[in-house]
N, C-alpha and C positions, 0 to 999 in steps of 0.2 A: 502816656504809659505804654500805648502799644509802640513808640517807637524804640523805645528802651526793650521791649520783648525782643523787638523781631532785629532790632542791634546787638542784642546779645551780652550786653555790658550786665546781668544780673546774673545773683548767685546761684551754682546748680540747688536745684533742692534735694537731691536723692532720688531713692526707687520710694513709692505709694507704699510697699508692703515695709519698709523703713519709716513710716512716720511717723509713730513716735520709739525709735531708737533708745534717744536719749532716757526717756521715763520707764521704757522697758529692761533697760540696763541695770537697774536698782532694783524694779520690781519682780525680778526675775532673778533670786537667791539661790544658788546652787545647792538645794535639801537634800539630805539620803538618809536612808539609817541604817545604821550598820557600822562595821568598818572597812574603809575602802584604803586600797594603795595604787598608785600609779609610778610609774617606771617611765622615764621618757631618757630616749638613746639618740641621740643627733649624731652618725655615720661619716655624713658628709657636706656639704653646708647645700646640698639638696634633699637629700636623703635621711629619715628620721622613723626611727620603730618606737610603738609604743605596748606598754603590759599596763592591763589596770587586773586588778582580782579585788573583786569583792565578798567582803568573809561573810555576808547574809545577815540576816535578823529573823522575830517570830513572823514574819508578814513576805518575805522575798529570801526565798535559798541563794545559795552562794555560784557565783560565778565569774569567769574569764572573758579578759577577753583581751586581743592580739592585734596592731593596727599597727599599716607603713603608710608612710607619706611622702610623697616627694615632690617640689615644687623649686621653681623658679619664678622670674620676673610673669612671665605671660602664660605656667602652667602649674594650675595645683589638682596632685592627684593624692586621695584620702581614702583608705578600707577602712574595716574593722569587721573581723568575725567573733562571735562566740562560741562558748563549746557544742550549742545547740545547732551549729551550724549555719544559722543565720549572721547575712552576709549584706553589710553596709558600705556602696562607693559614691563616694562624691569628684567631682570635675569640673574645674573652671578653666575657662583659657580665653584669655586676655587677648583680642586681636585689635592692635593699634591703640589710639588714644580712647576710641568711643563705642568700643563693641565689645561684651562679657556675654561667652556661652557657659550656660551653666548646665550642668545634669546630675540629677541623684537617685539612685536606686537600692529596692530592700530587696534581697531574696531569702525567703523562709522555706526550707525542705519540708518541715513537718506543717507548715498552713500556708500551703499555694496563694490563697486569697489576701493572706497578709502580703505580698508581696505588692510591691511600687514603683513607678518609675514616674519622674518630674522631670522636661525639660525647660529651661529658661532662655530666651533672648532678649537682653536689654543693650539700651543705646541710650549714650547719654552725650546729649547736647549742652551748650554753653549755659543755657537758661532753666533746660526739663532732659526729663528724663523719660524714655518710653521701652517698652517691652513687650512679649509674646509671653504664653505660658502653654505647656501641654503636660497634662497628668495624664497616667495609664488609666482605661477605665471610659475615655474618651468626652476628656473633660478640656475645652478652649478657654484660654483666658486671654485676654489682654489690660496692660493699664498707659496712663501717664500723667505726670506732676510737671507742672510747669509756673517758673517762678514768674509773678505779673508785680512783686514790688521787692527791692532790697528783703524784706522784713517776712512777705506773704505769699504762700506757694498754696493752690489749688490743682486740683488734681480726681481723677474720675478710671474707672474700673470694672469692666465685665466680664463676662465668662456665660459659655454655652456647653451643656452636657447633650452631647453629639445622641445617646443613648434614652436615655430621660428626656431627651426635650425640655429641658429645664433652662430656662433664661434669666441672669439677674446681674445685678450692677453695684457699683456704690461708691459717693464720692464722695472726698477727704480734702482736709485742708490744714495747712499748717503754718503758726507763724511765733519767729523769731523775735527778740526785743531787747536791748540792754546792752550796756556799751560795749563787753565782749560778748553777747548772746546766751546773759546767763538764765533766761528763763525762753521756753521753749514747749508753746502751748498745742493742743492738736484735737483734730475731730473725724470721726467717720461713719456715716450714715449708708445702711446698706439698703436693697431694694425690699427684702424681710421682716424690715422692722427692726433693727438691729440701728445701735449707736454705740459708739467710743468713744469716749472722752478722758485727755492724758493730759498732764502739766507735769513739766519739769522744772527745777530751780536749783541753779547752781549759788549756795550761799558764800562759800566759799571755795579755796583750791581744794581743801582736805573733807569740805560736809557739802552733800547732795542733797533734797529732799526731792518728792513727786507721788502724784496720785493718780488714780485711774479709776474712771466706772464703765461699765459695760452694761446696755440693757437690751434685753432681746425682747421683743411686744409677745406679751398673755404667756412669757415662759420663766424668767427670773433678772434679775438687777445684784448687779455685785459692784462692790467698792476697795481700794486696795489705800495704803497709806503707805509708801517707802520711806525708808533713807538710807545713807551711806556715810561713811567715815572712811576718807584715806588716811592712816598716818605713816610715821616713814617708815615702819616696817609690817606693817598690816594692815586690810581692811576688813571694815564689819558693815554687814549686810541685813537690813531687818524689815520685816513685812509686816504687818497688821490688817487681815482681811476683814469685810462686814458678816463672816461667816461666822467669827468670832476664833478665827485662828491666827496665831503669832508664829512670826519662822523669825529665822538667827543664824547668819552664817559670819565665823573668823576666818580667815584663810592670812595666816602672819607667817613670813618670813625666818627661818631659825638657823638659818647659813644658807651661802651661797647656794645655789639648784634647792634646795632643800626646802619644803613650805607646809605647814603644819593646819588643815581643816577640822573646824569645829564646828558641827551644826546642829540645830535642836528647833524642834516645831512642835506646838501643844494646843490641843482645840479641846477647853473643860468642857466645854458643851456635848461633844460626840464623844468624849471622854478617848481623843487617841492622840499618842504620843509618841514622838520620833527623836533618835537621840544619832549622830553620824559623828563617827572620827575618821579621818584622813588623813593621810603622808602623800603628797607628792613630790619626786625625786629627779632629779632633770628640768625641774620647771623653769620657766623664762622668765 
């Protein structure tokens, strides 16, 4: 096994903070309430503007908001402001086959403290994958995942608060199985007491399922149930939490650019209720 390692004939596994992707992609339902529209303008085949305005609901007033993007092969650059002035950039740039800088920053005029800055260096090798991390605030991180069989990727992760003196870690592990990879199981145990555990199952081309629990030691345990339905001109998206909340999102196709959002979320227990309609126009 180690000479397959360090041959490099195995498959990359991704970044740690990617692991479980797959079961997050379902579990993670695009909700809102309200009605929202998005505008997307593609300029030039770099260059792309986007408007979303959201008309509000009784729980979130209404608001804008205005983003450029421009990218190529080895450079994506991403804002977005709102009317409050708060101001989101994102940056990647791709140098050569095996190095992604990444950086993301908030700046908020009216709450200083909200604001953030994130930088990323990852590298990825034929086998694993490694990275740096620094958040504002003076927080170090490092990780890496490296694959020890076709099937099973291990993989380990720390972080020191420069400030805090605060020291912890946590290590993950993930493995693939099925003749195209349709199930795709994962775990992470942090230094806190903290565990994740994720499955993903691809049933079909068009039905997804996957589930998640999360437990944090002496503070709470959550469990999630997904699925997904692609068909040819929409998918549907549904959650079932152990909180005893259900979310719902359609997002169908009604012509070309054109894409029509429907979502809805209802917890009779806490008795709250969320209902979201959507137009996006330019979508891909």
């Amino acid at each position: 096994m180690l000479k397959r390692i360090f041959r490099g004939d195995l498959p990359n596994p991704g970044k740690l903070e990617e692991v479980k992707k797959e079961a997050q992609a379902i579990l993670s339902p695009d909700v809102f309430d309200g009605a929202r529209f998005e505008f997307n303008k593609t300029l030039t085949q770099k260059f792309a503007l986007n408007h979303n305005v959201f008309m509000g609901s009784s729980q979130v007033p209404a608001s804008y908001e205005f983003g450029a993007n421009f990218g190529d092969e080895r450079v994506l650059l991403a804002s977005r402001i709102d009317m409050a002035g708060r101001l989101n950039g994102r940056v990647n740039a791709q140098w050569g086959d095996s190095i992604l800088v990444r950086g993301q920053a908030q700046v908020s005029p009216d709450s200083p403290a909200s604001s953030s800055l994130k930088l990323d260096f990852d590298y990825k090798g034929a086998a694993f994958c490694s990275g740096l991390t620094y958040m504002g605030g003076g927080l170090l991180g490092g990780h890496h995942m490296q694959s020890v069989t076709p099937n099973l990727a291990l993989g380990g992760e720390g972080f020191y608060h420069l400030h805090k003196q605060v020291l912890g870690g946590a290590a993950a592990a993930r493995c693939v199985w099925g003749p195209k990879g349709e199930s795709v199981a994962s775990a992470k145990a942090g230094s806190f007491g903290n565990i994740e555990l994720a499955y993903q199952r691809k049933v079909s081309e068009k039905v997804g399922l996957a589930t998640e629990m999360q437990y944090y030691y002496n503070q709470f345990c959550t469990f999630g149930l997904g699925y997904e339905f692609r068909l040819r001109q929409a998918t549907f998206k549904g959650l079932i939490s152990s909180d005893t909340t259900c979310s719902a999102v359609l997002e169908e196709r009604v012509s070309a650019g054109v894409n029509l959002l429907l979502s809805g979320q209802l917890n009779h227990k806490k008795k709250d209720y969320k209902f979201g309609f959507g137009l996006a126009v330019g979508a891909q």
